[in-house]
Backbone of each chain as nested JSON, in Angstrom:
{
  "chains": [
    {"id": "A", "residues": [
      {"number": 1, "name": "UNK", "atoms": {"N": [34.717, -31.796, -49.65], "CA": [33.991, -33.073, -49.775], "C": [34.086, -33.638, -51.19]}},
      {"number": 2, "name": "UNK", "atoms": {"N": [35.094, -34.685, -51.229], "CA": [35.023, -35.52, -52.789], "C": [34.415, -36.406, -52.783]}},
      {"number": 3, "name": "UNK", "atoms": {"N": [33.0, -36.618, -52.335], "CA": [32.571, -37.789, -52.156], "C": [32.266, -38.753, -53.218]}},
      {"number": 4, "name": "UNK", "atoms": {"N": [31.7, -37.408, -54.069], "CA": [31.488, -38.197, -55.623], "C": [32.755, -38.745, -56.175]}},
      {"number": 5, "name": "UNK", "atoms": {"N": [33.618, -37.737, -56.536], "CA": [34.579, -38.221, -57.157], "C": [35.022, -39.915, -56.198]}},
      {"number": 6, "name": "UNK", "atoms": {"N": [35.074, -39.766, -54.792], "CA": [36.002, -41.233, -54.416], "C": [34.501, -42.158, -54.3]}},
      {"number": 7, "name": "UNK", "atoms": {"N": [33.329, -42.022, -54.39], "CA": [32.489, -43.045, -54.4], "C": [32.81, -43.532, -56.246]}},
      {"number": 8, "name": "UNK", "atoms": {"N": [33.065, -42.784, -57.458], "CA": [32.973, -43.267, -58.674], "C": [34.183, -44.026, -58.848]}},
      {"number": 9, "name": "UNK", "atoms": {"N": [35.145, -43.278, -57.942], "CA": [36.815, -44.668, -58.107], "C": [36.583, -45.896, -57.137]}},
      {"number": 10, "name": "UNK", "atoms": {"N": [35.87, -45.835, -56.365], "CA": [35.361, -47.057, -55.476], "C": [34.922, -47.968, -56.889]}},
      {"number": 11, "name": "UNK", "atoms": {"N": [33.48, -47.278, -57.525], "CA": [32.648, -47.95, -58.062], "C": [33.343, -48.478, -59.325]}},
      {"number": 12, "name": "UNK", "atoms": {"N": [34.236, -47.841, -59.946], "CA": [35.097, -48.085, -61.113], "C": [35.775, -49.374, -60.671]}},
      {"number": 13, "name": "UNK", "atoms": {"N": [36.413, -48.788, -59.724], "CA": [37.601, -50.591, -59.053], "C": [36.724, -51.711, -59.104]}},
      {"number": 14, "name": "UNK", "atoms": {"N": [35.696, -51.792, -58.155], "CA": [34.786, -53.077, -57.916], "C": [34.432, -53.285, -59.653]}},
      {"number": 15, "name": "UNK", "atoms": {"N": [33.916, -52.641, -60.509], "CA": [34.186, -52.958, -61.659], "C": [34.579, -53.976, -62.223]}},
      {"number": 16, "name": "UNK", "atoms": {"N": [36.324, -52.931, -62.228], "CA": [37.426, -53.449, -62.932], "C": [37.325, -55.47, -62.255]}},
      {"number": 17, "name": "UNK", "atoms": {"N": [37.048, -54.922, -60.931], "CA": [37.512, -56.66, -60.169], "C": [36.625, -57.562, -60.602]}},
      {"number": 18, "name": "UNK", "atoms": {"N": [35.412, -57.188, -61.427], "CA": [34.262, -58.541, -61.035], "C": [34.68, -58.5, -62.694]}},
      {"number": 19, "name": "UNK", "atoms": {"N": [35.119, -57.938, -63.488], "CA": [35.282, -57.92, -64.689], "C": [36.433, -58.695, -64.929]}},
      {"number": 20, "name": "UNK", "atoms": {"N": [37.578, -58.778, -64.02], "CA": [38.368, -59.596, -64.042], "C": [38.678, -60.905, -63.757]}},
      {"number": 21, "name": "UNK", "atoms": {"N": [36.869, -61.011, -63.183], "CA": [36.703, -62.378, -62.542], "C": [35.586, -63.173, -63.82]}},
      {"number": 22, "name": "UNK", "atoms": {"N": [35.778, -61.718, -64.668], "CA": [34.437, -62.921, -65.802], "C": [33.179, -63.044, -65.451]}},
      {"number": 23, "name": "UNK", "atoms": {"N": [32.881, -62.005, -64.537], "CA": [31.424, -61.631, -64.097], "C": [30.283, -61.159, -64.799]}},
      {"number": 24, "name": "UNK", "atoms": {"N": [29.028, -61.193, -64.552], "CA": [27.873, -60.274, -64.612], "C": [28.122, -59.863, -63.584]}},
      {"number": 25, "name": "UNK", "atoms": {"N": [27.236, -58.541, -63.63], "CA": [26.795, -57.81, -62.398], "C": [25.556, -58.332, -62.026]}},
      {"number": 26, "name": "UNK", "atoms": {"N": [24.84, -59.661, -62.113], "CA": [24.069, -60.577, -61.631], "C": [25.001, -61.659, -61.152]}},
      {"number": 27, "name": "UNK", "atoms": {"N": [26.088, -62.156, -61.67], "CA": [26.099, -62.62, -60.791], "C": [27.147, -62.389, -59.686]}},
      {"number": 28, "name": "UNK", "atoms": {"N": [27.813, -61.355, -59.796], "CA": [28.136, -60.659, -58.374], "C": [27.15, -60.329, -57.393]}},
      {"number": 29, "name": "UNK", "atoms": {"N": [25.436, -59.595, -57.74], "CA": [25.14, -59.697, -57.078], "C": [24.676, -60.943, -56.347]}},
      {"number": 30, "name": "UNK", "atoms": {"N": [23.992, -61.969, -57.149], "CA": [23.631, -63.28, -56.254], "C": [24.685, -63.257, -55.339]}},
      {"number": 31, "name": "UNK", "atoms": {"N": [26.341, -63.349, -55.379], "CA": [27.064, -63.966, -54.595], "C": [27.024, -62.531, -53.314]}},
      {"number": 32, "name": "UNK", "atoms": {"N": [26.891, -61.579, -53.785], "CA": [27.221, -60.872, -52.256], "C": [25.252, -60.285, -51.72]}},
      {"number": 33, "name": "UNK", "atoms": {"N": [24.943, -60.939, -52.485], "CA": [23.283, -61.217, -51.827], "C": [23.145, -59.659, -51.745]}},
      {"number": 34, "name": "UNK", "atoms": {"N": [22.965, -58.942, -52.667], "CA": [23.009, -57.462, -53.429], "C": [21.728, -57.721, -55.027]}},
      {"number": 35, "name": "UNK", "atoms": {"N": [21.034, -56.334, -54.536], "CA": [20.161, -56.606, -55.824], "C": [20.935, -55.873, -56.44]}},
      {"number": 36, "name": "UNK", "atoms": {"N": [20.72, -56.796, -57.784], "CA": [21.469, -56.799, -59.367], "C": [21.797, -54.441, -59.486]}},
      {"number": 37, "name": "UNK", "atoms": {"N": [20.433, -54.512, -59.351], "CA": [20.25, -52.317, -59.472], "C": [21.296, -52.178, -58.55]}},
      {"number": 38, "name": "UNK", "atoms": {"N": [21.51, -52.555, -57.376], "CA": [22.088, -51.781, -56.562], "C": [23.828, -51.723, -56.632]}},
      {"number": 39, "name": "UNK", "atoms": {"N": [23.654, -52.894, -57.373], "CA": [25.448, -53.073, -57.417], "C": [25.81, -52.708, -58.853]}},
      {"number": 40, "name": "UNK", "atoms": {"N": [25.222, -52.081, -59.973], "CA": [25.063, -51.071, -61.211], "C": [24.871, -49.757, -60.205]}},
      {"number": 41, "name": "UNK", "atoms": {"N": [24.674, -49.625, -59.374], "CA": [24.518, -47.983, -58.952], "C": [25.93, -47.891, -58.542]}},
      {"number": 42, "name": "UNK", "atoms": {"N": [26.453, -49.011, -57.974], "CA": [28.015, -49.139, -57.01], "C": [28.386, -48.628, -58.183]}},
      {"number": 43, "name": "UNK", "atoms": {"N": [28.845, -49.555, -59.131], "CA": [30.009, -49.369, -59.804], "C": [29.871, -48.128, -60.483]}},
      {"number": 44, "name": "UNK", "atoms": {"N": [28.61, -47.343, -60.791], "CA": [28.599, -45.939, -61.275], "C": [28.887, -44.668, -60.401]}},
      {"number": 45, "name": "UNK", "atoms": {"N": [29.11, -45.155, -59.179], "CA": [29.339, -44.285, -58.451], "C": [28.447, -43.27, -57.419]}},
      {"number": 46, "name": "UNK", "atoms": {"N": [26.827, -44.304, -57.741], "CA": [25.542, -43.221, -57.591], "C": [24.98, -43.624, -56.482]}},
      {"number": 47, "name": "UNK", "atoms": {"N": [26.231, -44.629, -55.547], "CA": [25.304, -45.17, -54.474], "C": [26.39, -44.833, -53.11]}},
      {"number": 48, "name": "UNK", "atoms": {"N": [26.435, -44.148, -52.473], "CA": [26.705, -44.229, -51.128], "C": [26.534, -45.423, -50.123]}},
      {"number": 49, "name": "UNK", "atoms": {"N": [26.964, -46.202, -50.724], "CA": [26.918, -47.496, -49.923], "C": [27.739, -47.911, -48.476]}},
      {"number": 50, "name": "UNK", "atoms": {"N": [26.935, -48.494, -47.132], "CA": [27.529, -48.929, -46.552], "C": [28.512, -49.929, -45.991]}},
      {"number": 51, "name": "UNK", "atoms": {"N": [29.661, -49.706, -44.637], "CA": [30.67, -50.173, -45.109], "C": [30.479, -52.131, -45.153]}},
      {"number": 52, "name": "UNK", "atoms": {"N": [29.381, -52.046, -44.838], "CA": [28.468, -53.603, -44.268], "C": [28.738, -54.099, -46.036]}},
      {"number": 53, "name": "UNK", "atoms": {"N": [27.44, -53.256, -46.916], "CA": [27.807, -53.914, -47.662], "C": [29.158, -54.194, -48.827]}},
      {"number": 54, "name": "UNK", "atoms": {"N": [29.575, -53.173, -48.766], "CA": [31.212, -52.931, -48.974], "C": [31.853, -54.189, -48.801]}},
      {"number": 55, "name": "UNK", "atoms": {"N": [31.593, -54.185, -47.886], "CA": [32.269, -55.849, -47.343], "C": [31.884, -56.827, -47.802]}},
      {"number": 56, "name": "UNK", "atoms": {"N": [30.537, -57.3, -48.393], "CA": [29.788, -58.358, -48.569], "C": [29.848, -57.998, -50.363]}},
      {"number": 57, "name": "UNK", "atoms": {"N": [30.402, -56.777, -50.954], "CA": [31.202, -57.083, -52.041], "C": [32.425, -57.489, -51.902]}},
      {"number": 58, "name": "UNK", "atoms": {"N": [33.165, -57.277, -51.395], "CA": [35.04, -57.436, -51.066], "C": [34.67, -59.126, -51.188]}},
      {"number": 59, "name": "UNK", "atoms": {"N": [33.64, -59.772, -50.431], "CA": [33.741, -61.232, -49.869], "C": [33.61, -62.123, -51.123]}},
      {"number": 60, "name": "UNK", "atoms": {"N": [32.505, -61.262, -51.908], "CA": [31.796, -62.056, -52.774], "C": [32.924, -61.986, -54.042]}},
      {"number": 61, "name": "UNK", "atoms": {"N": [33.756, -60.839, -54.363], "CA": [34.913, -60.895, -55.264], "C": [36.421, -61.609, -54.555]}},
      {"number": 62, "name": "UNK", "atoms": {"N": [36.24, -61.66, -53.018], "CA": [37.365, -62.758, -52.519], "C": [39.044, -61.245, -52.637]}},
      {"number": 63, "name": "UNK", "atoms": {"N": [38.238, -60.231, -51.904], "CA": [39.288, -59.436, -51.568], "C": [38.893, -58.639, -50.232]}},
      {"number": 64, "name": "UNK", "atoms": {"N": [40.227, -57.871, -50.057], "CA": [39.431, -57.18, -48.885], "C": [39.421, -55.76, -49.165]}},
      {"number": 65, "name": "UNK", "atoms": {"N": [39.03, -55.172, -48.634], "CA": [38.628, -53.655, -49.065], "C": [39.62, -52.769, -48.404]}},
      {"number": 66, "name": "UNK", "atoms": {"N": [40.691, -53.218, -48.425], "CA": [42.274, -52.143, -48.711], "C": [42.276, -52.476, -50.091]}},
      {"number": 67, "name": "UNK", "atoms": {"N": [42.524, -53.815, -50.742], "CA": [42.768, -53.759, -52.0], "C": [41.57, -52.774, -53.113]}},
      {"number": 68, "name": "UNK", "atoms": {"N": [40.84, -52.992, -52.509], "CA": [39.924, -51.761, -53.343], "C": [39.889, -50.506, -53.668]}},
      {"number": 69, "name": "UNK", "atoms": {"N": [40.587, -49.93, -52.173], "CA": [40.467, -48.93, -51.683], "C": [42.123, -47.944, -51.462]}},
      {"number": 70, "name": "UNK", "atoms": {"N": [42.837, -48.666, -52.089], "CA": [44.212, -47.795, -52.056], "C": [44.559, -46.382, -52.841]}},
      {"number": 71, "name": "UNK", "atoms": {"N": [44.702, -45.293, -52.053], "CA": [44.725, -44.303, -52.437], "C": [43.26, -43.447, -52.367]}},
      {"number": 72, "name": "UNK", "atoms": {"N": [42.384, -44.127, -52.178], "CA": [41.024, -43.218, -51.653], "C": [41.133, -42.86, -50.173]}},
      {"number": 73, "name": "UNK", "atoms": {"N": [40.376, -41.85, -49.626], "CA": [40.272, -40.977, -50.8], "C": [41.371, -40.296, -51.025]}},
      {"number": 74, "name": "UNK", "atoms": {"N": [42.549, -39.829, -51.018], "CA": [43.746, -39.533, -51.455], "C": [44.134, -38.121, -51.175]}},
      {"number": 75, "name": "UNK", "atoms": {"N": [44.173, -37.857, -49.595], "CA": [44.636, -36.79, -49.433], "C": [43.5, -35.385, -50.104]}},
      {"number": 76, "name": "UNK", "atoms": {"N": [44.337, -34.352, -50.01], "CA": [43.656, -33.196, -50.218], "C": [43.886, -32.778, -52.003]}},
      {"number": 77, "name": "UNK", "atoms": {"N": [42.986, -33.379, -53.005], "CA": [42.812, -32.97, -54.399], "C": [42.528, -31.603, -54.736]}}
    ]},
    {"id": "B", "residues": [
      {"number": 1, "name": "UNK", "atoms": {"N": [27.622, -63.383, -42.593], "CA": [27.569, -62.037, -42.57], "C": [28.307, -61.811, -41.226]}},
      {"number": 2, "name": "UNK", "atoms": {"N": [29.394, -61.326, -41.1], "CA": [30.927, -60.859, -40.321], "C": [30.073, -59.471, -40.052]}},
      {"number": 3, "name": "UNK", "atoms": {"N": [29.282, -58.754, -40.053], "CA": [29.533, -57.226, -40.47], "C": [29.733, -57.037, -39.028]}},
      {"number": 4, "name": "UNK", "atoms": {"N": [28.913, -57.242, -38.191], "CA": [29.422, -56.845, -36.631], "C": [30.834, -56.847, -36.229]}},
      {"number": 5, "name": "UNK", "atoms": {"N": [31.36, -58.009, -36.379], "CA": [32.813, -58.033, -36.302], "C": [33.94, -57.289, -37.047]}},
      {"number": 6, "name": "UNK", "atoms": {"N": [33.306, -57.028, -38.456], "CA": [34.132, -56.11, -39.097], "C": [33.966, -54.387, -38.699]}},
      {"number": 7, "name": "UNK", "atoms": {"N": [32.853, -54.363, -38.781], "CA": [32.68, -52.843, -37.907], "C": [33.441, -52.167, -36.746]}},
      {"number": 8, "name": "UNK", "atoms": {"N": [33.575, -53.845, -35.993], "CA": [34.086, -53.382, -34.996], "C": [35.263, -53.551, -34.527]}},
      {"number": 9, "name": "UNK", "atoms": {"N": [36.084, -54.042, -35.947], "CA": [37.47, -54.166, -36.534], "C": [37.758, -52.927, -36.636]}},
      {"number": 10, "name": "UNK", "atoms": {"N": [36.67, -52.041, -37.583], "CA": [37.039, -50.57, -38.557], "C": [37.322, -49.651, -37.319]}},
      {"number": 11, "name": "UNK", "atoms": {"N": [35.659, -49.611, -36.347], "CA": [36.112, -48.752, -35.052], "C": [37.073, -49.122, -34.657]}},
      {"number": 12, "name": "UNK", "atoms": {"N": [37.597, -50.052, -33.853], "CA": [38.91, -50.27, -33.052], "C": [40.445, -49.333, -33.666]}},
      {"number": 13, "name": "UNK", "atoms": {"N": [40.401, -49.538, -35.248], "CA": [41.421, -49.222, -36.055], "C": [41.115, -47.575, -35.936]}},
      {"number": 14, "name": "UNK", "atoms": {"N": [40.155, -47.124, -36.22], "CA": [39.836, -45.217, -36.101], "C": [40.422, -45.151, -34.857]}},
      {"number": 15, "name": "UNK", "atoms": {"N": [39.66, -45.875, -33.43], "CA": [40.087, -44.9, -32.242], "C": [41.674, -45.234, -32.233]}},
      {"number": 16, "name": "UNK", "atoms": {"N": [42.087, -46.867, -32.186], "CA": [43.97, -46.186, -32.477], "C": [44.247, -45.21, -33.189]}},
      {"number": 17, "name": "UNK", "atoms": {"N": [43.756, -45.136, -34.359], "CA": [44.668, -44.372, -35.297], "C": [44.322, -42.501, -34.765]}},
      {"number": 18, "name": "UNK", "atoms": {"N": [43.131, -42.561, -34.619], "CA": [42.506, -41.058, -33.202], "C": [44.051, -40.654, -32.171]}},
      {"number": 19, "name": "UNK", "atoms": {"N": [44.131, -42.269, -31.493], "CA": [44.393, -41.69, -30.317], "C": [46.462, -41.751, -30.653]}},
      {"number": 20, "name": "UNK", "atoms": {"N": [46.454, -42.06, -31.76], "CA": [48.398, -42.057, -31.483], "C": [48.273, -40.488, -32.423]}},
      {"number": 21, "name": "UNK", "atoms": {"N": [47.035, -40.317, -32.664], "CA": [47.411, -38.394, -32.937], "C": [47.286, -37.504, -31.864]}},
      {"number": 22, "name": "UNK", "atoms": {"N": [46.956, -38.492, -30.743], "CA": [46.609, -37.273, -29.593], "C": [45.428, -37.123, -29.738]}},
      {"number": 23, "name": "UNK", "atoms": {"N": [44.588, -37.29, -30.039], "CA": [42.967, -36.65, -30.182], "C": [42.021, -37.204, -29.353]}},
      {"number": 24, "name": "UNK", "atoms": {"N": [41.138, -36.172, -29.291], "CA": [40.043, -36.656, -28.416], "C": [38.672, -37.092, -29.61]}},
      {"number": 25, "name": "UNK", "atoms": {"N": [37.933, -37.566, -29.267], "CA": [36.467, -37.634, -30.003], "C": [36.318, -36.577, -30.983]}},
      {"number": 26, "name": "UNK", "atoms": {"N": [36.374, -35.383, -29.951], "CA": [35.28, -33.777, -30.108], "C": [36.502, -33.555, -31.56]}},
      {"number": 27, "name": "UNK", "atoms": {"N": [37.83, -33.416, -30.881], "CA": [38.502, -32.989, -31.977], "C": [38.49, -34.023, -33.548]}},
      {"number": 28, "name": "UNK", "atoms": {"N": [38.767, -35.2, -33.845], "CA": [38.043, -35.835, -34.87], "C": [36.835, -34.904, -35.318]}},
      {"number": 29, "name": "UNK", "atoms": {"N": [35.589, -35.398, -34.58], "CA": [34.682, -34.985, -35.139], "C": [34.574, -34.079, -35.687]}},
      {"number": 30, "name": "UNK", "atoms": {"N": [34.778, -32.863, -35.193], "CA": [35.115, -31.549, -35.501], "C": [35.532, -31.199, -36.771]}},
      {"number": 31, "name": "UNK", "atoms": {"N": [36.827, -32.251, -36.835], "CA": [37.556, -32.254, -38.69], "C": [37.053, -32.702, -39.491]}},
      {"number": 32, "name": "UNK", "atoms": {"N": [36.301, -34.236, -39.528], "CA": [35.775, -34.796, -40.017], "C": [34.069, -34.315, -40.209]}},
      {"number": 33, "name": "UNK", "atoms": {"N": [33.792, -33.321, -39.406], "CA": [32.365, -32.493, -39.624], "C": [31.34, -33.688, -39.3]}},
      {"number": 34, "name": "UNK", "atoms": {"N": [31.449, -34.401, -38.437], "CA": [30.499, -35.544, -37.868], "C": [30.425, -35.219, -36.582]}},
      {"number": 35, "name": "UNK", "atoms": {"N": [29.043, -36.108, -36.072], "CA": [29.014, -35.257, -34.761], "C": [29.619, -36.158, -33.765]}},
      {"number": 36, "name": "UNK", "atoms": {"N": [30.193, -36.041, -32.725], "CA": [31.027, -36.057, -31.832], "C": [30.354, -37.8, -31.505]}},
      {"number": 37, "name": "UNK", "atoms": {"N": [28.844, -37.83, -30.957], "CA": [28.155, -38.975, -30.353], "C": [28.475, -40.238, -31.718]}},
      {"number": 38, "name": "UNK", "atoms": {"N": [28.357, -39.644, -33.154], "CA": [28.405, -40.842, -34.246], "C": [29.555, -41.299, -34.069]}},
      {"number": 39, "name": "UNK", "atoms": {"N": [30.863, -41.195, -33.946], "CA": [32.179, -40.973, -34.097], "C": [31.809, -42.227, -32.573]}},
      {"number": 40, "name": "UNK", "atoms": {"N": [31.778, -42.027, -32.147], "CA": [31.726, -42.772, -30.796], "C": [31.158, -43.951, -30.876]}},
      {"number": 41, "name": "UNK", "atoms": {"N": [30.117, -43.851, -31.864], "CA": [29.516, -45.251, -32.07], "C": [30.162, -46.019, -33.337]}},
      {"number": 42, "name": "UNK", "atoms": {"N": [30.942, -44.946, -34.106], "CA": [31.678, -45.714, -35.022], "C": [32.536, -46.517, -34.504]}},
      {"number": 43, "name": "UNK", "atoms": {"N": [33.496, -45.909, -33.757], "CA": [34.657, -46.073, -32.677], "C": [34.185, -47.747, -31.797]}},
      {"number": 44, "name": "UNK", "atoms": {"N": [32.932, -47.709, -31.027], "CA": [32.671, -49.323, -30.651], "C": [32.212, -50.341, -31.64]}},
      {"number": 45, "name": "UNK", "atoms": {"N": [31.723, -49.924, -33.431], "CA": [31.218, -50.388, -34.203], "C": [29.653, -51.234, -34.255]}},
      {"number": 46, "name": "UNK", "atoms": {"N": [29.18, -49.97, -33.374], "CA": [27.899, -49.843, -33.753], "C": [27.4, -49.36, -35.052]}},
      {"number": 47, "name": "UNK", "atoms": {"N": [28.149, -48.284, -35.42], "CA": [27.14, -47.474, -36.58], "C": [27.762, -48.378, -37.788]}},
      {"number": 48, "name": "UNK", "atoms": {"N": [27.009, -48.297, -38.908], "CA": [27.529, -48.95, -40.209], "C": [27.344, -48.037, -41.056]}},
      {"number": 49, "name": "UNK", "atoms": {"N": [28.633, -47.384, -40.879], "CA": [28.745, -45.421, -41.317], "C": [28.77, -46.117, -42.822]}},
      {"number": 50, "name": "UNK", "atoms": {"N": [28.556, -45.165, -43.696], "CA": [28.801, -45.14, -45.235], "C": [30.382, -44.795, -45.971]}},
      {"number": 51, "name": "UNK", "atoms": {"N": [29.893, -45.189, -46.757], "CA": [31.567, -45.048, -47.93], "C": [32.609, -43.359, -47.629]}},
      {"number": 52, "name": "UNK", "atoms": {"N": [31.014, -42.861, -47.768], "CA": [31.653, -41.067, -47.96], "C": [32.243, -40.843, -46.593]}},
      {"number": 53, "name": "UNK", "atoms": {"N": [31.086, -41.187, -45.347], "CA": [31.805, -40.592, -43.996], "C": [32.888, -41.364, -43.701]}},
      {"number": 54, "name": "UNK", "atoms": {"N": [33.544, -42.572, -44.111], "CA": [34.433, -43.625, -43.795], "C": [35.493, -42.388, -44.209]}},
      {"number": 55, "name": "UNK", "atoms": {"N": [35.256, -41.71, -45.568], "CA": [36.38, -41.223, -46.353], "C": [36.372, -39.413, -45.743]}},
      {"number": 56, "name": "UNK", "atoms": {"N": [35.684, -39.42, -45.451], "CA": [35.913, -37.549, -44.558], "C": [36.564, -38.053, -43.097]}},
      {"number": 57, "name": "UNK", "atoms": {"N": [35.984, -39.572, -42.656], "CA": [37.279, -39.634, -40.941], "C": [38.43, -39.906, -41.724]}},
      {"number": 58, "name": "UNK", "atoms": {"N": [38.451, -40.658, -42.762], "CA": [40.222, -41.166, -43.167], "C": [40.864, -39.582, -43.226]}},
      {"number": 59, "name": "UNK", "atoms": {"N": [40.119, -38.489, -44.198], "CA": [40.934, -37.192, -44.729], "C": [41.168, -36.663, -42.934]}},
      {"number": 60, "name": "UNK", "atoms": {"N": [40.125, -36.651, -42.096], "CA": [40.31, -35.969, -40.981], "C": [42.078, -36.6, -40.696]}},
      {"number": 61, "name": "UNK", "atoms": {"N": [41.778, -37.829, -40.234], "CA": [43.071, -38.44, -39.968], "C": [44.326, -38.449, -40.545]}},
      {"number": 62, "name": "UNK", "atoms": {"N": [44.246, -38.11, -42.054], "CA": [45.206, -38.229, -42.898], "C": [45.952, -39.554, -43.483]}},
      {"number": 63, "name": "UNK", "atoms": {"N": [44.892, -40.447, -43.73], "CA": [45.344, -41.967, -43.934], "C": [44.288, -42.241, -44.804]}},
      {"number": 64, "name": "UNK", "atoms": {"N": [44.228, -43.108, -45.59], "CA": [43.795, -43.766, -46.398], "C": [42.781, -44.815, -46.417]}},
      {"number": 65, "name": "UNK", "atoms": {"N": [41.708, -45.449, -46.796], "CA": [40.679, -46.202, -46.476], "C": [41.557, -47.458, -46.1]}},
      {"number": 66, "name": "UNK", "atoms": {"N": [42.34, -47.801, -47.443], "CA": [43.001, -49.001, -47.279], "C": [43.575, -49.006, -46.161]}},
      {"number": 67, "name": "UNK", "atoms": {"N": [44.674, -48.013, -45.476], "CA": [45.25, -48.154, -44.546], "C": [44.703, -48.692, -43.051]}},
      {"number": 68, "name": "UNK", "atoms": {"N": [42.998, -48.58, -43.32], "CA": [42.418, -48.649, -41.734], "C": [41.85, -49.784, -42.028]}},
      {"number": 69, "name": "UNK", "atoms": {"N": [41.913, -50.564, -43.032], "CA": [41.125, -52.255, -43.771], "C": [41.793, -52.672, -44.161]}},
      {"number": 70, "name": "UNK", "atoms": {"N": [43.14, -53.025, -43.769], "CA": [44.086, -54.071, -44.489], "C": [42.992, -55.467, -43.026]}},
      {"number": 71, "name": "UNK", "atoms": {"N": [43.191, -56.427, -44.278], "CA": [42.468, -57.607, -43.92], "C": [41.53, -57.881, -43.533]}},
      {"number": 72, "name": "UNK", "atoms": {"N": [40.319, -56.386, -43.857], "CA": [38.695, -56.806, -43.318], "C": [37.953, -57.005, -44.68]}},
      {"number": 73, "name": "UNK", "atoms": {"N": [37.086, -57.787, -45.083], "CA": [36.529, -58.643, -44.74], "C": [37.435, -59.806, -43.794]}},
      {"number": 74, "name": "UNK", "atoms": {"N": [38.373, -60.152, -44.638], "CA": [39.319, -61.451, -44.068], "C": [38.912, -62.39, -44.694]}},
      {"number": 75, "name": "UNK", "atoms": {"N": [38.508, -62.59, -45.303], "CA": [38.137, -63.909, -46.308], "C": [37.447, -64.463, -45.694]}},
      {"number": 76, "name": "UNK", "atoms": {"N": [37.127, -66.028, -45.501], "CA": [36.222, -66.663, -44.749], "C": [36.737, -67.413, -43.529]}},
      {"number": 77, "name": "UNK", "atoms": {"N": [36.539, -66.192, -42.318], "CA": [36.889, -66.718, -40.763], "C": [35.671, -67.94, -40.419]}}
    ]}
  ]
}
């Protein structure tokens, strides 16, 4: 079970993406209607999040969650 | 909010990708250490399984998150 490890490369990517969009992590959350805490827990890796809202980040950064998600969790480490 | 429809994008994509391995439910589950009935409700996209169990059915299967979400969210249907 790598859960930690592929929930912190989840949370790292979404990151990297809202960072590349010139974001807060306010206002990513306003747009994927996510409290501000909960999407700082994403990107640290400390939230087991569902794939619902997964999605309603992918929407709100305008990707879909293959691009997020390539190479997770990655075979047997 | 798509999530119904995307859920039941994700199930549709597990039970193909299940059934061109030959597998039944029991056997998934089994690998993936979920119980047989969740797997089933993932499979019609009822359940709105989490990040980690998304990523113990991908290892069961041997495929990749991305590989079972190319184009979900989908941008704005």
């Amino acid at each position: 079970m790598a859960s930690t490890i592929t929930l912190k490369k989840l949370g790292t990517r979404i990151r990297e993406k809202r960072k590349s969009r010139g974001w807060t992590q306010e206002a990513l959350a306003e747009l994927a209607e996510i409290d501000r805490s909960y999407i700082g827990g994403v990107e640290r890796g400390e939230r087991n999040l569902t794939f619902s809202v997964l999605c309603q980040i992918c929407s709100a950064l305008n990707c879909d969650v293959a691009e997020l998600t390539k190479g997770i969790p990655g075979g047997n480490p």
